[in-house]
PDBQT receptor file of N, H, CA, C and O in Angstrom, charges set to zero:
ATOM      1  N   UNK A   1      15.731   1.891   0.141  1.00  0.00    +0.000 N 
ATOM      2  CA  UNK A   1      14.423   1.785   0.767  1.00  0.00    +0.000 C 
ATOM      3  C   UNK A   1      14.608   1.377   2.221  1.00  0.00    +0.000 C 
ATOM      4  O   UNK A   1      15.133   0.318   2.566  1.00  0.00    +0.000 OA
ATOM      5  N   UNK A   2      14.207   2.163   2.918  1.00  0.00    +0.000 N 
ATOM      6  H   UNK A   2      13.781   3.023   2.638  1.00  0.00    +0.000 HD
ATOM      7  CA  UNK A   2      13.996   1.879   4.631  1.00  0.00    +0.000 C 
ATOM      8  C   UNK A   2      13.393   0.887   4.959  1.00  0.00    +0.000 C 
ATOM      9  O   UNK A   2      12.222   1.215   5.150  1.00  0.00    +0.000 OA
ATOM     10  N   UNK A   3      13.611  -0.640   5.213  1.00  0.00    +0.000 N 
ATOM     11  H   UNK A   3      14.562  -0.906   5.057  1.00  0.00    +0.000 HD
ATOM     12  CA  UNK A   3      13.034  -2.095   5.513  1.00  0.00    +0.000 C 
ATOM     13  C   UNK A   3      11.717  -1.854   6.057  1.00  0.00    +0.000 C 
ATOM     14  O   UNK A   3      10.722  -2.528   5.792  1.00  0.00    +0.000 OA
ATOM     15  N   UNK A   4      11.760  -0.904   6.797  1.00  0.00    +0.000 N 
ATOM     16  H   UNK A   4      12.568  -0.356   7.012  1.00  0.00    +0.000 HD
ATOM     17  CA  UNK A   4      10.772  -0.593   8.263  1.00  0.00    +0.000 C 
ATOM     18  C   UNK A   4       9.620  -0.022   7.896  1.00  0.00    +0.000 C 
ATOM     19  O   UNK A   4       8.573  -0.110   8.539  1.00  0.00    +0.000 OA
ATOM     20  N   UNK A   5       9.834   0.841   6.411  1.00  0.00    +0.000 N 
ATOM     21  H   UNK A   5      10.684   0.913   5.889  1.00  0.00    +0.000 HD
ATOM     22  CA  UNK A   5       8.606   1.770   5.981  1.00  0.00    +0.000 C 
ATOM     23  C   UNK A   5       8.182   0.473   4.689  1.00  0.00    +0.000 C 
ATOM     24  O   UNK A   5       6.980   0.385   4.437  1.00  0.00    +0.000 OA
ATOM     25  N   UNK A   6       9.018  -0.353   4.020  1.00  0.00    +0.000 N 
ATOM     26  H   UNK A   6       9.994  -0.282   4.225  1.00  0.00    +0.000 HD
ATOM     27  CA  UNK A   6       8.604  -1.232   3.383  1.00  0.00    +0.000 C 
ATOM     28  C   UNK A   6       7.702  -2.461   4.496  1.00  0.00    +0.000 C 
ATOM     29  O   UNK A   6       6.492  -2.547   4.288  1.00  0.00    +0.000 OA
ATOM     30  N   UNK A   7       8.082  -3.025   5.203  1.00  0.00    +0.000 N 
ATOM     31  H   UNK A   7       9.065  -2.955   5.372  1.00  0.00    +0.000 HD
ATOM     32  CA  UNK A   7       7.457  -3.746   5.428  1.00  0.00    +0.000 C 
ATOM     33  C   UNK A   7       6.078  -3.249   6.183  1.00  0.00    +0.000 C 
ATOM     34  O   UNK A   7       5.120  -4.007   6.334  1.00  0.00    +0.000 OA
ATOM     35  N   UNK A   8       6.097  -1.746   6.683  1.00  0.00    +0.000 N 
ATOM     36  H   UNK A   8       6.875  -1.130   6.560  1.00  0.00    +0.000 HD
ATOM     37  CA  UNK A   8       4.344  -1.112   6.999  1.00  0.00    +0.000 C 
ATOM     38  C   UNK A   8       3.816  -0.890   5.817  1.00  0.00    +0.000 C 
ATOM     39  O   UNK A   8       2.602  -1.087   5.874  1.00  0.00    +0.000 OA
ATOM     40  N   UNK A   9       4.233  -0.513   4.585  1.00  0.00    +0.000 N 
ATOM     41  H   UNK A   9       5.219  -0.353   4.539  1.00  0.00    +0.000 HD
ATOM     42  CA  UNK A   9       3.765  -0.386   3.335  1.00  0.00    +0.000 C 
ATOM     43  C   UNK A   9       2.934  -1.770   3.003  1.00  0.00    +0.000 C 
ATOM     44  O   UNK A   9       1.729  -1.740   2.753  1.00  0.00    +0.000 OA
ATOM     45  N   UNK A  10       3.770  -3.089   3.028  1.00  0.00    +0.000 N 
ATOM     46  H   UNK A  10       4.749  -3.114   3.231  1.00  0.00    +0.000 HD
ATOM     47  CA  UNK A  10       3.567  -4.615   2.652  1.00  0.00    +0.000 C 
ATOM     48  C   UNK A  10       2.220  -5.237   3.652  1.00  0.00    +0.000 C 
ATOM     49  O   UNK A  10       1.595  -6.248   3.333  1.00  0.00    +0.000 OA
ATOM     50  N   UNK A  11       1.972  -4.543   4.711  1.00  0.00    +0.000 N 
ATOM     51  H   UNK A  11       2.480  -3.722   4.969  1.00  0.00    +0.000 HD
ATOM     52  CA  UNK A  11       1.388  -5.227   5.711  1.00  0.00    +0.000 C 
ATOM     53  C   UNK A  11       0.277  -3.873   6.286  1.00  0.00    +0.000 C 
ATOM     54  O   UNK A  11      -0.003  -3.855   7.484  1.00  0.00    +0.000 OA
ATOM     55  N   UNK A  12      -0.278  -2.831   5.390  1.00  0.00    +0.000 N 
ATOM     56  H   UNK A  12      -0.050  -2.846   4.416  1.00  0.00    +0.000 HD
ATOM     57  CA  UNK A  12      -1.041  -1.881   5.604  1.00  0.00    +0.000 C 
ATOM     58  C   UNK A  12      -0.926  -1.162   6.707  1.00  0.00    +0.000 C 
ATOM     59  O   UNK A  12      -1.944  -0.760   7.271  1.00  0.00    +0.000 OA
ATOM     60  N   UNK A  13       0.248  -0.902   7.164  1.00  0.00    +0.000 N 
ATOM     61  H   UNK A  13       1.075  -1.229   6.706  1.00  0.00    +0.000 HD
ATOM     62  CA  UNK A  13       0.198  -0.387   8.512  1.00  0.00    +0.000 C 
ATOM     63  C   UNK A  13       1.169   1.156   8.142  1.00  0.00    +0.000 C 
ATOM     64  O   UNK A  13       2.164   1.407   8.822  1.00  0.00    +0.000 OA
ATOM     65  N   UNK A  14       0.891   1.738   7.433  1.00  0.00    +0.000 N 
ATOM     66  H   UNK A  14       0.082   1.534   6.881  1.00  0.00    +0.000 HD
ATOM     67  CA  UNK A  14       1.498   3.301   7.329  1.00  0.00    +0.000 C 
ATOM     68  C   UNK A  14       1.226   4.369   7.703  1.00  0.00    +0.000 C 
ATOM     69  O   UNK A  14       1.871   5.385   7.446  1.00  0.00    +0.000 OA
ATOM     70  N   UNK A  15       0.155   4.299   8.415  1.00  0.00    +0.000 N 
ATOM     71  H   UNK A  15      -0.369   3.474   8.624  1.00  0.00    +0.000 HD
ATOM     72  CA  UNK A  15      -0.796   5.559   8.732  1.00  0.00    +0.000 C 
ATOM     73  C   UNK A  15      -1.678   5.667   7.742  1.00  0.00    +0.000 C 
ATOM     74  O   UNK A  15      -2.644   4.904   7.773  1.00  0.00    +0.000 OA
ATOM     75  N   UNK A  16      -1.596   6.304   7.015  1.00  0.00    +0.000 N 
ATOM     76  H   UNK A  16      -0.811   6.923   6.989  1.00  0.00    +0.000 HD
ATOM     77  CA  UNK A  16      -2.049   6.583   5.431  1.00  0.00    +0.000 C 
ATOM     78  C   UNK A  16      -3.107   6.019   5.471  1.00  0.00    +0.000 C 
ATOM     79  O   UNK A  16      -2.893   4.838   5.199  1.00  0.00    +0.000 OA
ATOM     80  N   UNK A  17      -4.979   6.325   5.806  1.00  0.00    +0.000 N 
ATOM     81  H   UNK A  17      -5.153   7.285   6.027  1.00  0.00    +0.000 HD
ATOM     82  CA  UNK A  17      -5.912   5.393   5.844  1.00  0.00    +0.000 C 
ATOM     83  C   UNK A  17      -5.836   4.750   4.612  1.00  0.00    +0.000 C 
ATOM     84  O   UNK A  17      -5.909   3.522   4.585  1.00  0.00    +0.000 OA
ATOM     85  N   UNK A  18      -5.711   5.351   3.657  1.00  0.00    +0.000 N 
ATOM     86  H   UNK A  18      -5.652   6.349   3.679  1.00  0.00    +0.000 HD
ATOM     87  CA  UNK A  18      -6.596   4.912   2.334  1.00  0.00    +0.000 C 
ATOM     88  C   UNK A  18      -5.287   4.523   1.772  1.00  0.00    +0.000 C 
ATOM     89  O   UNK A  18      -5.688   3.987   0.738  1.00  0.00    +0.000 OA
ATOM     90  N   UNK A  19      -4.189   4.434   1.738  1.00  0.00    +0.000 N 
ATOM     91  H   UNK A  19      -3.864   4.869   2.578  1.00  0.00    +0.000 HD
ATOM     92  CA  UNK A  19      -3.817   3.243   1.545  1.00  0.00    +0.000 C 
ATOM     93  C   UNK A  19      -3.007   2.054   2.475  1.00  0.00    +0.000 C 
ATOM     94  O   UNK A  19      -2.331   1.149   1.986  1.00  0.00    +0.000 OA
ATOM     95  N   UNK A  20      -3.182   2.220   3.561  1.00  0.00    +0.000 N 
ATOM     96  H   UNK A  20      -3.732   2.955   3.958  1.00  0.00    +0.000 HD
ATOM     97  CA  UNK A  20      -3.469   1.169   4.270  1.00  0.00    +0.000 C 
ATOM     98  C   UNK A  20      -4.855  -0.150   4.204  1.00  0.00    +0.000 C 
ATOM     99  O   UNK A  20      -4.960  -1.351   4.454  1.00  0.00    +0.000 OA
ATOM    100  N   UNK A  21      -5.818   1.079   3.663  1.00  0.00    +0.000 N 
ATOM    101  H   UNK A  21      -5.733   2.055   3.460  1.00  0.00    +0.000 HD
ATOM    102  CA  UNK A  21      -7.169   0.045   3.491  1.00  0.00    +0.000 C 
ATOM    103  C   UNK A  21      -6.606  -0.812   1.553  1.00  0.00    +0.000 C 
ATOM    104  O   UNK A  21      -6.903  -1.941   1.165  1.00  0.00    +0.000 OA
ATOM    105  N   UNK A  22      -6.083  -0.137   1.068  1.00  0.00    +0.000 N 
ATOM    106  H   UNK A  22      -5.842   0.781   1.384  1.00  0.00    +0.000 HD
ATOM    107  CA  UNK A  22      -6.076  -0.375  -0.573  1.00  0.00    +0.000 C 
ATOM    108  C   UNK A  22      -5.136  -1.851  -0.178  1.00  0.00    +0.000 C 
ATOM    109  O   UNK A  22      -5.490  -2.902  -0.713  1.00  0.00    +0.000 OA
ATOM    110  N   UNK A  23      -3.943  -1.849   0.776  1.00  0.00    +0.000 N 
ATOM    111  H   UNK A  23      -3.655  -0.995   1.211  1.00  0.00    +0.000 HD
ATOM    112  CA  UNK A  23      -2.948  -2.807   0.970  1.00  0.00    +0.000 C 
ATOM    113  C   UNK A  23      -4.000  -3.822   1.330  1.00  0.00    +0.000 C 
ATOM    114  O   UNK A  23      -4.142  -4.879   0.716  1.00  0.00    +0.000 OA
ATOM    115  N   UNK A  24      -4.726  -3.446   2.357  1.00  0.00    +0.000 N 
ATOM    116  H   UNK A  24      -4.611  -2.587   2.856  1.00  0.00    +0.000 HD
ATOM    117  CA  UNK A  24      -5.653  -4.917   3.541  1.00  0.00    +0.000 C 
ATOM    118  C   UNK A  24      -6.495  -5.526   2.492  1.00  0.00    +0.000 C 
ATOM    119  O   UNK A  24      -6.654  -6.745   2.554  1.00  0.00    +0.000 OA
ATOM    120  N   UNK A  25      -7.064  -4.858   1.529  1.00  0.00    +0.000 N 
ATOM    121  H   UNK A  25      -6.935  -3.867   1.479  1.00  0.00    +0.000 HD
ATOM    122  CA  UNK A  25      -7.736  -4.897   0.132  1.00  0.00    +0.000 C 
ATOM    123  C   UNK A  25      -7.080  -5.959  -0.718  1.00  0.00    +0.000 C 
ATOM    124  O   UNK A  25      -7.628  -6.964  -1.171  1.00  0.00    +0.000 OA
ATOM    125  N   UNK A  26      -5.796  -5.576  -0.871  1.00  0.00    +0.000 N 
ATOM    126  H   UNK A  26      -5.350  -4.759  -0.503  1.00  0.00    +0.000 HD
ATOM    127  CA  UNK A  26      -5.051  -6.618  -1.656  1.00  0.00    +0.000 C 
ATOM    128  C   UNK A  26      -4.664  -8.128  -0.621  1.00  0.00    +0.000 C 
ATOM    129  O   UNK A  26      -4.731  -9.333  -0.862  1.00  0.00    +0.000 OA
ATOM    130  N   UNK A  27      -4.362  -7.545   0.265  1.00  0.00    +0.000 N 
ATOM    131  H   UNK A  27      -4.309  -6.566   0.461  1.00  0.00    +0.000 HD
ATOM    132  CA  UNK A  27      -4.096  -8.599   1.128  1.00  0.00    +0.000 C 
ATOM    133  C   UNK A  27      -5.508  -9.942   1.178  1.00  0.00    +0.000 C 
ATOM    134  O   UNK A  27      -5.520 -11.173   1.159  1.00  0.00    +0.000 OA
ATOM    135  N   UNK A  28      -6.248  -9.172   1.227  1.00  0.00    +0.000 N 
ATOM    136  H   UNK A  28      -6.238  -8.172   1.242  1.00  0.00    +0.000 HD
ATOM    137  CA  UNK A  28      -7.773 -10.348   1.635  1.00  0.00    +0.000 C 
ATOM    138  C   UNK A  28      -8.153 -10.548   0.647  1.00  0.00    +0.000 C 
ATOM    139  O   UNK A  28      -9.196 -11.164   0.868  1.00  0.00    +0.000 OA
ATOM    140  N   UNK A  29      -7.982 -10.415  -0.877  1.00  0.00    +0.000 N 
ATOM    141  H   UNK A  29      -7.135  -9.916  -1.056  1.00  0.00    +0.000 HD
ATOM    142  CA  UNK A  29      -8.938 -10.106  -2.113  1.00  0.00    +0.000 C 
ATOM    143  C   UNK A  29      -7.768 -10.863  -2.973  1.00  0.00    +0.000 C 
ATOM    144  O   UNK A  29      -8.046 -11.944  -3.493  1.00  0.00    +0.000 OA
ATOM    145  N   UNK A  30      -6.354 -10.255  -3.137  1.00  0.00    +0.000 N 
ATOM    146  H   UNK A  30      -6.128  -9.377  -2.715  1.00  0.00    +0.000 HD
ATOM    147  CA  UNK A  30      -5.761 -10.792  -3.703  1.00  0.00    +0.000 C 
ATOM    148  C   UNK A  30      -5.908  -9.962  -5.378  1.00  0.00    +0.000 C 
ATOM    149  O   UNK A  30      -5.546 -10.641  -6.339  1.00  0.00    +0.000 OA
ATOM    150  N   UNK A  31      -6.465  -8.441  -5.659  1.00  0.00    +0.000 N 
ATOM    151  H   UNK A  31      -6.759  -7.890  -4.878  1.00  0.00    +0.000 HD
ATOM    152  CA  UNK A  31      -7.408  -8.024  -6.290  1.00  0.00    +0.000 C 
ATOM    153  C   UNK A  31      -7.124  -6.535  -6.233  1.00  0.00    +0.000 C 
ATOM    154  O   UNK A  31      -6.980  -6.150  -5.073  1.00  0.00    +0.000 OA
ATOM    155  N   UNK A  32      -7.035  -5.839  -6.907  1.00  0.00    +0.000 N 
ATOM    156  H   UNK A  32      -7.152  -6.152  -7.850  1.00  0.00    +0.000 HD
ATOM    157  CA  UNK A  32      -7.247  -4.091  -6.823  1.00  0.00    +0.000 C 
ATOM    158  C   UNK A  32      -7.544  -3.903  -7.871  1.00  0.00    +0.000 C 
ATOM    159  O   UNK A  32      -7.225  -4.416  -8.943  1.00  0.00    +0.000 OA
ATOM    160  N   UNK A  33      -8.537  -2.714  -7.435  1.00  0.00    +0.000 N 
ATOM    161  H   UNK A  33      -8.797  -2.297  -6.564  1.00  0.00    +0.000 HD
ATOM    162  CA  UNK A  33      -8.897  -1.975  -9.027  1.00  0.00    +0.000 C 
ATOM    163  C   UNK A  33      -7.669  -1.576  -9.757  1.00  0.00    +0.000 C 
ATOM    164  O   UNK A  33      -6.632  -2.180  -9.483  1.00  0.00    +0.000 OA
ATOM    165  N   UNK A  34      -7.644  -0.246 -11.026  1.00  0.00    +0.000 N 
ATOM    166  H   UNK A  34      -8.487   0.244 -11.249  1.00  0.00    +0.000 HD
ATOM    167  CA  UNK A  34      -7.069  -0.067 -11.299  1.00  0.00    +0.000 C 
ATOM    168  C   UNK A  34      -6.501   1.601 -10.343  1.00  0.00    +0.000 C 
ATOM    169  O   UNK A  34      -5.351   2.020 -10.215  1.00  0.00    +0.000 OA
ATOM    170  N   UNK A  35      -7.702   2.166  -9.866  1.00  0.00    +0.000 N 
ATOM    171  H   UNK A  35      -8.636   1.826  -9.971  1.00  0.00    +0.000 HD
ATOM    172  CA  UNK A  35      -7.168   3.330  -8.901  1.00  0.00    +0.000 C 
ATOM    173  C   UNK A  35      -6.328   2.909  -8.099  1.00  0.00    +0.000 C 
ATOM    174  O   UNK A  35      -5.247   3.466  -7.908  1.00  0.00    +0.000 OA
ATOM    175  N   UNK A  36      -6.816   1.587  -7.366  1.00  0.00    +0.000 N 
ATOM    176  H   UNK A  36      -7.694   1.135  -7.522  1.00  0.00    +0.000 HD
ATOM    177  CA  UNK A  36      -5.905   1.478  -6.169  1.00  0.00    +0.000 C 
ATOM    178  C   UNK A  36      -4.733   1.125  -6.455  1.00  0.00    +0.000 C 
ATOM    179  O   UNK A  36      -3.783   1.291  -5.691  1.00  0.00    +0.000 OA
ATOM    180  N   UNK A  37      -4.647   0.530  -7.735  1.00  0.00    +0.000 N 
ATOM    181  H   UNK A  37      -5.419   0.396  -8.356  1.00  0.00    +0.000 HD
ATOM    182  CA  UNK A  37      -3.101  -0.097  -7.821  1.00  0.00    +0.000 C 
ATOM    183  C   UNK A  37      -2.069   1.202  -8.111  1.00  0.00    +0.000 C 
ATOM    184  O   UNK A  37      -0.944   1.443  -7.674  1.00  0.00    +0.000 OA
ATOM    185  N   UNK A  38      -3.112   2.072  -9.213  1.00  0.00    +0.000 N 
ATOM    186  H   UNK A  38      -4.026   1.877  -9.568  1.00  0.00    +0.000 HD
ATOM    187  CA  UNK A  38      -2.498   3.150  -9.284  1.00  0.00    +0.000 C 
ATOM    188  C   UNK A  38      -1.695   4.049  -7.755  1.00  0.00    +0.000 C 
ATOM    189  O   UNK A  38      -0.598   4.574  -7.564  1.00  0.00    +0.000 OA
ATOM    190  N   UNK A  39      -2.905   3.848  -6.941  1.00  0.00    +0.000 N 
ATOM    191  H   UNK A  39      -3.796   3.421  -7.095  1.00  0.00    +0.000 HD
ATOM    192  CA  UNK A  39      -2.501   4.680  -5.595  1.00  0.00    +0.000 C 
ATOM    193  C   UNK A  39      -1.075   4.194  -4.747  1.00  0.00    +0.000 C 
ATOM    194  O   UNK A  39      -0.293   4.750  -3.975  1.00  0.00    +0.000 OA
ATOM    195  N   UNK A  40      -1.179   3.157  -5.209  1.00  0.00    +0.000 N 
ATOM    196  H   UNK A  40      -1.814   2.705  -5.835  1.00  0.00    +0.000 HD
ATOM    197  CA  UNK A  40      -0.612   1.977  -4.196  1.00  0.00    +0.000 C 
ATOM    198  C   UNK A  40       1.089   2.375  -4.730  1.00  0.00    +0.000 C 
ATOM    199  O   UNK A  40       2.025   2.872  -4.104  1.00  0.00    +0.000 OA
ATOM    200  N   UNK A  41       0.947   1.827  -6.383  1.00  0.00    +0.000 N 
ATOM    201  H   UNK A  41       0.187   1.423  -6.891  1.00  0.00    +0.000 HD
ATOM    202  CA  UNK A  41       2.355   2.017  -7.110  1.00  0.00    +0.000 C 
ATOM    203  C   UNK A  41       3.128   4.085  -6.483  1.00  0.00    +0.000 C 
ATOM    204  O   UNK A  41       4.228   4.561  -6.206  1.00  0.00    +0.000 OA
ATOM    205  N   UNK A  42       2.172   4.417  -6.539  1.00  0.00    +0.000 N 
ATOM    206  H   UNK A  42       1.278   4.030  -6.764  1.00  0.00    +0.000 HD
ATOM    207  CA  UNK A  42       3.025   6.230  -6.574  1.00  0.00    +0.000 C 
ATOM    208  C   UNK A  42       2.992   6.363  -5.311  1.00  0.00    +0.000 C 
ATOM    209  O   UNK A  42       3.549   7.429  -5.047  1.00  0.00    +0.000 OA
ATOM    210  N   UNK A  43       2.620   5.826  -4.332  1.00  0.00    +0.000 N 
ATOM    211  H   UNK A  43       2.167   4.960  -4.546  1.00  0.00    +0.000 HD
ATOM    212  CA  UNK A  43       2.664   5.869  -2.633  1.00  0.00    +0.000 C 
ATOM    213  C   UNK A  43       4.628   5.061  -2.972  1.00  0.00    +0.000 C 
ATOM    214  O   UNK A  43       5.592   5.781  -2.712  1.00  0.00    +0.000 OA
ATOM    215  N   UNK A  44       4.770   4.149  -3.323  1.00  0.00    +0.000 N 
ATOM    216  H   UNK A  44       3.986   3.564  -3.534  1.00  0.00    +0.000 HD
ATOM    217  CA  UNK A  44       5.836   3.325  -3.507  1.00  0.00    +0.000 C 
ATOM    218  C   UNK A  44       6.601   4.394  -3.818  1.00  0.00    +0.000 C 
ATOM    219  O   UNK A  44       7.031   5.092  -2.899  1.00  0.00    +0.000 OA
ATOM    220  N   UNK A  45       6.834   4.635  -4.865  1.00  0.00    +0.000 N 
ATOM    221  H   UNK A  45       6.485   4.068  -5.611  1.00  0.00    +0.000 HD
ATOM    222  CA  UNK A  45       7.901   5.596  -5.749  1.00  0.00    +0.000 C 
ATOM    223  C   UNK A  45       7.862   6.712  -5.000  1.00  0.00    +0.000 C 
ATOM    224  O   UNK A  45       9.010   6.596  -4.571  1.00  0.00    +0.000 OA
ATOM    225  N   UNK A  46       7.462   7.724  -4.481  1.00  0.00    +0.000 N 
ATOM    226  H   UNK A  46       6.529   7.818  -4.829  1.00  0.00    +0.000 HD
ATOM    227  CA  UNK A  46       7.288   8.872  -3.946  1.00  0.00    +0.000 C 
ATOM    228  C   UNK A  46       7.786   8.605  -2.494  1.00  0.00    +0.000 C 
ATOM    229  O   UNK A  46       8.863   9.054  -2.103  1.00  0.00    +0.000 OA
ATOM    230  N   UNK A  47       7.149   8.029  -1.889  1.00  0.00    +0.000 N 
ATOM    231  H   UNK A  47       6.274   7.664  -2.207  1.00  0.00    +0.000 HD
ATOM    232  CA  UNK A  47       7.240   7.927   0.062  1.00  0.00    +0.000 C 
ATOM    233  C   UNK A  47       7.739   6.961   0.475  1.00  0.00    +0.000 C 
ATOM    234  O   UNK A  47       7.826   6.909   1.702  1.00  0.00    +0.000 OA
ATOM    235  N   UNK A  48       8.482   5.352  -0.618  1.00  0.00    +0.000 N 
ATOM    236  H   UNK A  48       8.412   5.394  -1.615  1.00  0.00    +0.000 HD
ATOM    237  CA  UNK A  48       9.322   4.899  -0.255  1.00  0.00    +0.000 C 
ATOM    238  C   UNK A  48      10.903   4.845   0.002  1.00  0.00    +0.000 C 
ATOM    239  O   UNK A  48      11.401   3.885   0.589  1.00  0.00    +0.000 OA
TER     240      UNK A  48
């Protein structure tokens, strides 16, 4: 895993609106549905 694309992944900053917003989501909420977690986990596995 590339440190650099993990830590924009960790800190919503990937480009990626929607999951950049799903990360800031978790970040302030502490909370995701089950879509977003879904979105969140296969953004990981796939584009990390």
């Amino acid at each position: 895993v590339n440190e650099a694309y993990l830590t924009a992944w960790q800190q919503g900053q990937t480009g990626y609106p929607m999951v950049d917003a799903c990360m800031r989501s978790l970040i302030a909420t502490g909370w995701l549905n089950f879509r977003m977690r879904a979105m969140l986990m296969s953004f990981a596995s796939y584009h990390l």
